[in-house]
C-alpha positions as a printed NumPy array, in Angstrom:
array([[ 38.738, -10.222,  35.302],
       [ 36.553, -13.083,  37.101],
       [ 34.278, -10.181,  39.064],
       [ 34.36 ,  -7.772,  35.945],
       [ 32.716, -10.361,  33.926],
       [ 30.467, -11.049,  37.093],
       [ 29.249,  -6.881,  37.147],
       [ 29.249,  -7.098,  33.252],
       [ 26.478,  -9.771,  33.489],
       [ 25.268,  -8.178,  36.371],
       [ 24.246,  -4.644,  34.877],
       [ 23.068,  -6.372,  31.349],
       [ 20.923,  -8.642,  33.041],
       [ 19.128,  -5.988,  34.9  ],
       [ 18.951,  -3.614,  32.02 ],
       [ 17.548,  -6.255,  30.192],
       [ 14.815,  -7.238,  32.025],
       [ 13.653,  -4.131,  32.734],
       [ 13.279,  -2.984,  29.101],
       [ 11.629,  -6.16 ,  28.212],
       [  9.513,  -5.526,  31.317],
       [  9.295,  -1.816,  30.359],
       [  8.283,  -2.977,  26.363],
       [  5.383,  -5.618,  27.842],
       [  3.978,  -3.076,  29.987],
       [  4.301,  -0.155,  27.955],
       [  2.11 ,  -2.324,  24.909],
       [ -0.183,  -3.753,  27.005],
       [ -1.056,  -0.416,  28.905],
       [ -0.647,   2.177,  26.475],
       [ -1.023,   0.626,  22.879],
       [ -4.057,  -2.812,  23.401],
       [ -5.975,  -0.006,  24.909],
       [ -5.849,   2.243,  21.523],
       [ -5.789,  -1.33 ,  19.522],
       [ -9.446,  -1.789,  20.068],
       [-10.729,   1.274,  19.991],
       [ -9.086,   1.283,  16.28 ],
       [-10.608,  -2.217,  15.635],
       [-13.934,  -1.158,  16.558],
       [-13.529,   1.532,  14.37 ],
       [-12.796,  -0.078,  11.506],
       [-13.953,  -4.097,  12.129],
       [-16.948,  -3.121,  14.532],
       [-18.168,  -4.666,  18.078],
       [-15.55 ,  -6.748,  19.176],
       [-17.655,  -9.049,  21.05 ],
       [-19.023, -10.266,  17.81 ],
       [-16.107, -10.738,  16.448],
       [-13.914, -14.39 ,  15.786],
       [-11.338, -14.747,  18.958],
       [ -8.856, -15.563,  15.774],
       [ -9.548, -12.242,  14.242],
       [ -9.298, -10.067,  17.248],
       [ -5.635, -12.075,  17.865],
       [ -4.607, -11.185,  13.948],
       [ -5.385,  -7.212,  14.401],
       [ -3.635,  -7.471,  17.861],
       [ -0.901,  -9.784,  15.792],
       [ -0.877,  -6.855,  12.993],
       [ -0.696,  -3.9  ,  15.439],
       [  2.031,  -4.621,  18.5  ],
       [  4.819,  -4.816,  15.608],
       [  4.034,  -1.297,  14.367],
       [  4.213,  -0.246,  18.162],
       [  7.783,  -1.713,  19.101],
       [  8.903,   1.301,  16.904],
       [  8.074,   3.291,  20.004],
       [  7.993,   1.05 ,  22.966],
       [ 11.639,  -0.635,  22.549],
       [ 13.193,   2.427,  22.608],
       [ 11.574,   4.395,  24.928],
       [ 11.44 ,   1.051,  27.371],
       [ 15.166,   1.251,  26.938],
       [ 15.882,   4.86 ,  28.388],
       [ 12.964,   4.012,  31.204],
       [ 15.392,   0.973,  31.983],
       [ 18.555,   2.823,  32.21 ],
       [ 17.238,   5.706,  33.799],
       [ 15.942,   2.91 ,  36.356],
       [ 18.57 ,   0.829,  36.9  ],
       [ 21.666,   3.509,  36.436],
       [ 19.909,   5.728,  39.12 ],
       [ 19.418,   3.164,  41.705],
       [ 23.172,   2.312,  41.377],
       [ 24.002,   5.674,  41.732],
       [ 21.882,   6.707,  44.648],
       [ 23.361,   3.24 ,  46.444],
       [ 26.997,   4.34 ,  45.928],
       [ 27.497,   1.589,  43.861],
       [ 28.865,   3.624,  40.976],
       [ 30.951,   5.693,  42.899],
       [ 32.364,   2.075,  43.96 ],
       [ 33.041,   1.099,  40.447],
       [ 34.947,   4.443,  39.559],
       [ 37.183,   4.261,  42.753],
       [ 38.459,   0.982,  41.28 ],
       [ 39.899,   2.942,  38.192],
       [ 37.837,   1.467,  35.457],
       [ 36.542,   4.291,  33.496],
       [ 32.864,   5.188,  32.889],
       [ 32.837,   3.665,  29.168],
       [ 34.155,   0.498,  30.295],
       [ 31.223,   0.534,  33.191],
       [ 28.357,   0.829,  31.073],
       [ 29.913,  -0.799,  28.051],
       [ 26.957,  -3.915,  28.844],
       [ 24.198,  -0.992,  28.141],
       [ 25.923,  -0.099,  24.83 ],
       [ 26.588,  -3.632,  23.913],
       [ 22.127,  -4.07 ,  24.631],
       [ 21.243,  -0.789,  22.99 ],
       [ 23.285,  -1.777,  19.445],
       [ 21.408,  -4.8  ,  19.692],
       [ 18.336,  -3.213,  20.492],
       [ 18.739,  -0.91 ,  17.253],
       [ 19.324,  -4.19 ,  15.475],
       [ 15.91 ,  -5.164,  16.452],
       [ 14.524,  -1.457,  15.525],
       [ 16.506,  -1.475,  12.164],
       [ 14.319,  -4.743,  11.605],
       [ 10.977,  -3.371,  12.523],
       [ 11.111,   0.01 ,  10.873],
       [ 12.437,  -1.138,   8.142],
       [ 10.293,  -4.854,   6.821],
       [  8.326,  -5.858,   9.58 ],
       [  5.844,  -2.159,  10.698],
       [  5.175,  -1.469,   6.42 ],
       [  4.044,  -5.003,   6.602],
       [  1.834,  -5.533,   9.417],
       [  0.138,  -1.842,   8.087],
       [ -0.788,  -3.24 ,   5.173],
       [ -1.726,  -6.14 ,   6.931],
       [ -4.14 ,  -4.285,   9.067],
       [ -6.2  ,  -3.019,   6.131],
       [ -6.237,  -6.61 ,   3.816],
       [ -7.781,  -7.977,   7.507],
       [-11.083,  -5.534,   7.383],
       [-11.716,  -6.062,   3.617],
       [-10.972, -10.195,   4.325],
       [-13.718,  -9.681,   7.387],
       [-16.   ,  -7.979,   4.993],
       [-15.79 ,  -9.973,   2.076],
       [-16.612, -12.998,   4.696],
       [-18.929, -11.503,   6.504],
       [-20.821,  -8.787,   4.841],
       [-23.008,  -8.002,   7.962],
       [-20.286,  -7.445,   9.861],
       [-20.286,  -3.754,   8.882],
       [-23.59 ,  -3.281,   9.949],
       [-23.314,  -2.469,  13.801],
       [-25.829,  -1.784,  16.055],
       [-26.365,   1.917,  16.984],
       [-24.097,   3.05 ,  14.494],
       [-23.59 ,   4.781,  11.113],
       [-21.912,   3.02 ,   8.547],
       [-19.986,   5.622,   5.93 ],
       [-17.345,   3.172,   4.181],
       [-19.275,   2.707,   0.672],
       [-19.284,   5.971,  -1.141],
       [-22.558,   7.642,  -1.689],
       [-24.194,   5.993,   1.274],
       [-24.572,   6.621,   5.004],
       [-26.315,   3.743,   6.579],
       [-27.622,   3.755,  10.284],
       [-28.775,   0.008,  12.124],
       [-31.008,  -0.036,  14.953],
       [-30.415,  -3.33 ,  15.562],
       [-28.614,  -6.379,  14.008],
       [-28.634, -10.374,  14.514],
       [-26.268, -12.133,  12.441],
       [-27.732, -11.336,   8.543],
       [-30.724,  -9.27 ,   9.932],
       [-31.287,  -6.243,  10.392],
       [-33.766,  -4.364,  11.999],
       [-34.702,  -0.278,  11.917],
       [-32.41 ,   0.142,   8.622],
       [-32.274,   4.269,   8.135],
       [-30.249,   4.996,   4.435],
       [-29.019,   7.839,   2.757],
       [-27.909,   7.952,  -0.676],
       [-26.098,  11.169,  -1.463],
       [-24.252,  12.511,  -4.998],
       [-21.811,  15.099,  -4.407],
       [-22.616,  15.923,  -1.06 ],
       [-26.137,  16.485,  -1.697],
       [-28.898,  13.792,  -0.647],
       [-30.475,  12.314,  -3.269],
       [-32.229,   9.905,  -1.619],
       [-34.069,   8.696,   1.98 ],
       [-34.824,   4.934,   3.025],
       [-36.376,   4.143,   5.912],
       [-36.818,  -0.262,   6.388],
       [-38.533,  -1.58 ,   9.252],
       [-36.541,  -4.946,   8.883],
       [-33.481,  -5.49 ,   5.958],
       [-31.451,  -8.911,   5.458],
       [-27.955,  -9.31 ,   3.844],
       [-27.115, -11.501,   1.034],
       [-24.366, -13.474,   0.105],
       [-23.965, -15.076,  -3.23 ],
       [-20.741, -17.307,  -3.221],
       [-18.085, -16.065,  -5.898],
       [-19.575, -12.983,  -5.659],
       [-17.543, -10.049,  -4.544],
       [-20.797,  -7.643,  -3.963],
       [-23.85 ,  -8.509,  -1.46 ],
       [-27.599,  -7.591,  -1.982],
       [-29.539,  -5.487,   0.761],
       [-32.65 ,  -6.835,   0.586],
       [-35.417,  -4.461,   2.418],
       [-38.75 ,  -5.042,   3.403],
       [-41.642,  -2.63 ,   4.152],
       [-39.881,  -0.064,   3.098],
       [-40.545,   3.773,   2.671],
       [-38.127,   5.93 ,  -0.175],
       [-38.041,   9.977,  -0.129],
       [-36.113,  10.762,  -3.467],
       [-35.824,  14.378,  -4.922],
       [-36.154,  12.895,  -8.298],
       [-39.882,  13.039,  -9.19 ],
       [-39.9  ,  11.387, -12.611],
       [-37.746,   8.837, -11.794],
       [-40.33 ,   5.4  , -11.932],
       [-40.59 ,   3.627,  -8.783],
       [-38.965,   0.162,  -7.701],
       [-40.861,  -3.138,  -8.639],
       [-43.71 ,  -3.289,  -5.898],
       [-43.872,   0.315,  -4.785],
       [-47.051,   1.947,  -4.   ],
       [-47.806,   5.383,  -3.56 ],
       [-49.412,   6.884,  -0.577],
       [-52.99 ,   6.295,  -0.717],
       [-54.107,  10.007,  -0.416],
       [-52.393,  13.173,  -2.104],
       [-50.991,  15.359,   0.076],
       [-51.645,  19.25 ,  -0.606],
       [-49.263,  21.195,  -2.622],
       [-46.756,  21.971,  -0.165],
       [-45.025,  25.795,   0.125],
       [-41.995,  26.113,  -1.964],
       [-40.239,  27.39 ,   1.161],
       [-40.984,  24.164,   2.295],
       [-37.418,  21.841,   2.168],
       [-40.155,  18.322,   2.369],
       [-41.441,  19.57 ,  -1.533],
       [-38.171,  18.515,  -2.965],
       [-39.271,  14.614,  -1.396],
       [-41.654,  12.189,  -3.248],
       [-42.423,   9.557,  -0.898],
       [-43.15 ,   5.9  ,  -1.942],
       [-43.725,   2.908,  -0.282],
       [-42.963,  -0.757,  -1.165],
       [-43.096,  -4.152,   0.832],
       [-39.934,  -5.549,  -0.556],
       [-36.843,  -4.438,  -2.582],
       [-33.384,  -4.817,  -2.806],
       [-29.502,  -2.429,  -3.114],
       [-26.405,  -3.998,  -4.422],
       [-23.497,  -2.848,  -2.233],
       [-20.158,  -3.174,  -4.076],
       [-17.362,  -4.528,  -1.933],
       [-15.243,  -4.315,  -4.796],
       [-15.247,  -0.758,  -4.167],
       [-14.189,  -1.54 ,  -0.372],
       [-11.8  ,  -3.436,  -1.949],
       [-10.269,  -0.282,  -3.917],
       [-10.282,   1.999,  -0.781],
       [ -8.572,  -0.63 ,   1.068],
       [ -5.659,  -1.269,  -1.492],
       [ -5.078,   2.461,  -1.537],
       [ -0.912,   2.88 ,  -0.312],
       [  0.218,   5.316,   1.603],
       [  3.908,   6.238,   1.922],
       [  4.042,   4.392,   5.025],
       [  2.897,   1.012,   4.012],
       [  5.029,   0.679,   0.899],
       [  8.21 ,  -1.622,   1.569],
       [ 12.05 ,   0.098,   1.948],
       [ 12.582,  -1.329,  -1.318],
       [  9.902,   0.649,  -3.433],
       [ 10.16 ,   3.522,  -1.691],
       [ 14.022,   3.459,  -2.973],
       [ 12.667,   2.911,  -6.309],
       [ 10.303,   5.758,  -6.645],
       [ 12.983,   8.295,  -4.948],
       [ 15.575,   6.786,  -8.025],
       [ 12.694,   7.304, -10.732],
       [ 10.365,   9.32 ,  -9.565],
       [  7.694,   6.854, -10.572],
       [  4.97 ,   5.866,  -8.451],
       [  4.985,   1.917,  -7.16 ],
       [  1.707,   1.678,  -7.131],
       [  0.338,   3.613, -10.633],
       [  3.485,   3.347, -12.192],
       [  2.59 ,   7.561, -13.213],
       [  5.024,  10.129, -12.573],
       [  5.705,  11.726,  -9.138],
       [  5.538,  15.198,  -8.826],
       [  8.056,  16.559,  -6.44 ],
       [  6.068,  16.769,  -3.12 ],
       [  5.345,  13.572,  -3.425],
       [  8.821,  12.391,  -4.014],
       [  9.889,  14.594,  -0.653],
       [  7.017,  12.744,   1.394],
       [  9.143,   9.614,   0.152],
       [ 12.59 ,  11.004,   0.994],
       [ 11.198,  11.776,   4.63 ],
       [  9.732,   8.526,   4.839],
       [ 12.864,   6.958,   4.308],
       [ 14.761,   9.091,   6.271],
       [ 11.949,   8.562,   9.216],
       [ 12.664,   4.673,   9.067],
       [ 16.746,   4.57 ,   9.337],
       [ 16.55 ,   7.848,  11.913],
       [ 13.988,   5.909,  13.989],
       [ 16.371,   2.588,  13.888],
       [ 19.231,   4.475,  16.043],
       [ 16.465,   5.902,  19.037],
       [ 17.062,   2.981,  20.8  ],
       [ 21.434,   3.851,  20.544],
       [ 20.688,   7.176,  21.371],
       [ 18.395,   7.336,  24.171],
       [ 21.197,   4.87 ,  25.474],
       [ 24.081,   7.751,  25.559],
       [ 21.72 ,  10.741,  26.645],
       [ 20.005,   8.328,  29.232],
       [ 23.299,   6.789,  31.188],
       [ 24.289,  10.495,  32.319],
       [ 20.672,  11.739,  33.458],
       [ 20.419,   8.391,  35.298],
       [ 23.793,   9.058,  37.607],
       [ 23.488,  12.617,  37.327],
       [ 19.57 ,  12.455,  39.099],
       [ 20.752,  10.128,  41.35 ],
       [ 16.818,   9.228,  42.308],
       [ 16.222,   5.519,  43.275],
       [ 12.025,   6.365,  42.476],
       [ 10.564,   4.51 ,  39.354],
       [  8.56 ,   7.874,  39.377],
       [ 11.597,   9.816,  39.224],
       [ 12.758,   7.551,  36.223],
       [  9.473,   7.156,  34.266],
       [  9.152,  10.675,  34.139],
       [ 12.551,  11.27 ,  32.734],
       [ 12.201,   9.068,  29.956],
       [  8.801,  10.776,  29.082],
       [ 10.57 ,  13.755,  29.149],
       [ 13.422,  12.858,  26.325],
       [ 11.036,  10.716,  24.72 ],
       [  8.468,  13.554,  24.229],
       [ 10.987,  15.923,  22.989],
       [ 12.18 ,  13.895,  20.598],
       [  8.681,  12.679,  19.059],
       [  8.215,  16.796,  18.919],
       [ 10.78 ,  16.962,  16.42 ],
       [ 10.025,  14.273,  14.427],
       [  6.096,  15.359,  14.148],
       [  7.105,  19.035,  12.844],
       [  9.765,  17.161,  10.363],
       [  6.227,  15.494,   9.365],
       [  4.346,  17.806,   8.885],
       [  6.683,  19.409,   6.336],
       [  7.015,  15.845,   4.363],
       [  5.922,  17.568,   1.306],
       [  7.469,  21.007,   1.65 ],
       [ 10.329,  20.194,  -0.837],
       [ 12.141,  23.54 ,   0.142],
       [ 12.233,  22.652,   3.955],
       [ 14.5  ,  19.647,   3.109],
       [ 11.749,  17.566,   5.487],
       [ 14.24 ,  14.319,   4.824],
       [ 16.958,  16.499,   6.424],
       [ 15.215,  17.42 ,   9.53 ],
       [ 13.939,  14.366,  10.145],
       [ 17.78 ,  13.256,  11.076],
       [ 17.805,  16.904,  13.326],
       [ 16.401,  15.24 ,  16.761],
       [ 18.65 ,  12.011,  16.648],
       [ 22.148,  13.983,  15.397],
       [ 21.166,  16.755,  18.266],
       [ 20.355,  14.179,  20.963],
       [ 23.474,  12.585,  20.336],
       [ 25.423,  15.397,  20.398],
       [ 23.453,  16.074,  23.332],
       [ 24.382,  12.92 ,  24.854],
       [ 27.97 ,  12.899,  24.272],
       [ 28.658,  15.854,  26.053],
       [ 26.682,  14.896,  28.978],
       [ 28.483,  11.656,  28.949],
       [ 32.105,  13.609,  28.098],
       [ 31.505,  15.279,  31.162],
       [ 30.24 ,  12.852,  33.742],
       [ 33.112,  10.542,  32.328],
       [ 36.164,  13.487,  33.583],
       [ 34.398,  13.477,  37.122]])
């Protein structure tokens, strides 16, 4: 009993450290790099940005991701590990001793229960949080910062209406300020400001734009100019009425000022989507079919796309036991010491399985495809999957 305890630590120590190797590497490598191209997406150059903010969206993101890394850093472990002891005999040791193949890997099923613990945890409280998390942190940044969402070379398209372009910026200022102010797709209006500064009045949730020498093209002709505005000194000729430029009355003006709402920011950011809503409400609007969030009625596509969510959360929380029982008999069955070998395994099973759950998403809303159903399809078929495989390797 002494050495089976020894082997017992022996195989769930090196299991172990592998998948926490395999999650580490598989964040930092594959996930930080798609972190901040999504931060500069949404919170702008990231070399202007606070170290302490930069750590939060990292903070906010890397939980979402262990929905996918722990798992699949699991199977790359086993697949590792089991082969090497395979190609090294060492397995074929452990059989000839009489203790049968359940009883060998029963440290592996003992980590990958606990491991589904962990993904039970994150799928279920901790990835809805840190998503809402995410947006709160760019409307906090904003309502700090205003200027923040001007950036440099860039067109900014989060305030509805408005498509803003910055030349350059330095802190508050703003040089080379190109605006247009559209209404229903259409543009309504054209700014061009050779220098703009943002204002900040504290308590206030919106923030002035205040431009300076300044030149408007608007298609509304009777519509008075801004305080200070001064035509063009000399009429131009009639133009054609082919000519697009005769819809545009230009005016110029040394100074004046747009209110931005951020209140309006503030609505875009609160909106919910199915996958930031807690287990909880998403429980409660299946039971009523009443919306969280409006408190209106559901209609039943929506209450599907809830179903599947739900069913996407507690199906995603066994991968990790899964991937366990289908991984253990490709590992001895390969018999390939290579980390190639076993990398490219586990991307293998892992693909297939994300395959399945992406169509089973894509029907969320397709109430007659039973979307919440199929979403359980790849785990209960991978298991089956990997219970044979093991039934078999098991009466060698």
């Amino acid at each position: 009993m002494p050495r089976l305890r020894i082997f017992d630590r022996y195989i769930f120590t090196q299991v172990a450290w592998s998948t926490i190797m395999g999650v580490l590497i598989l964040t930092g490598v594959m996930v930080l790099g798609t972190v901040f191209k999504e931060m500069e997406r949404l919170l702008g150059d990231t070399s202007t940005l606070p170290l302490l903010a930069v750590l939060q969206f990292i903070s906010y993101v890397v939980p979402y991701s262990l929905i996918f890394t722990i798992p699949w850093a699991l199977l790359t472990a086993i697949l590792l590990v089991f082969g090497r002891m395979s190609a090294d005999n060492e397995m074929t040791a452990l059989r000839m001793t009489g203790m049968p193949m359940w009883r060998i890997c029963m440290p592996v099923f003992i980590l990958a229960i606990a491991m589904s613990g962990v993904c039970f945890w994150v799928n279920i409280h901790l990835a809805p949080m840190a998503k809402t998390k995410i947006k709160q942190l760019f409307y906090s940044m904003a309502l700090d910062d205003p200027a923040m969402l001007f950036q440099e070379g860039k067109v900014l398209e989060k305030f509805p209406g408005y498509r803003i372009y910055t030349k350059k910026r330095k802190d508050k200022k703003l040089w080379g300020v190109e605006i247009v102010q559209t209404t229903l797709g259409n543009m309504e209006r054209y700014i061009r400001a050779e220098r703009a500064e943002v204002e900040v009045t504290p308590g206030v949730t919106d923030f002035i734009l205040r431009l300076y020498d300044c030149q408007i093209e608007t298609t509304k002709p009777d519509e008075p100019p801004p305080p200070g505005a001064a035509t063009a000194a000399a009429v131009p000729a009639a133009p054609q009425e082919d000519d697009p430029s005769a819809k545009f009355q230009p005016v110029y003006f040394k100074e004046t000022a747009l209110t931005f709402p951020l209140s309006e920011l503030k609505a875009k950011t609160e909106r919910v989507s199915n996958s930031m809503k807690s287990t909880t409400d998403l429980w409660r609007e299946v039971q009523t079919e009443v919306s969280v969030v409006n408190g209106q009625p559901m209609t039943k596509p929506l209450v599907s796309a809830v179903r599947t969510e739900l069913s996407l959360r507690y199906s995603f929380s066994l991968v990790a036991l899964v991937f366990c029982l289908v991984g253990i008999p490709l590992a001895i069955t390969a018999q390939r010491r290579e980390t190639s070998i076993g990398f490219a395994l586990s991307l293998l099973v892992a693909v297939s399985y994300q395959v399945f759950v992406i169509l089973a998403s894509n029907l969320a809303e397709k109430r007659g495809a039973y979307p919440h159903l199929l979403m359980w399809v790849p785990t209960i078929l991978f298991t089956l999957v990997g219970a044979r495989l093991f039934y078999k390797l098991s009466k060698k």
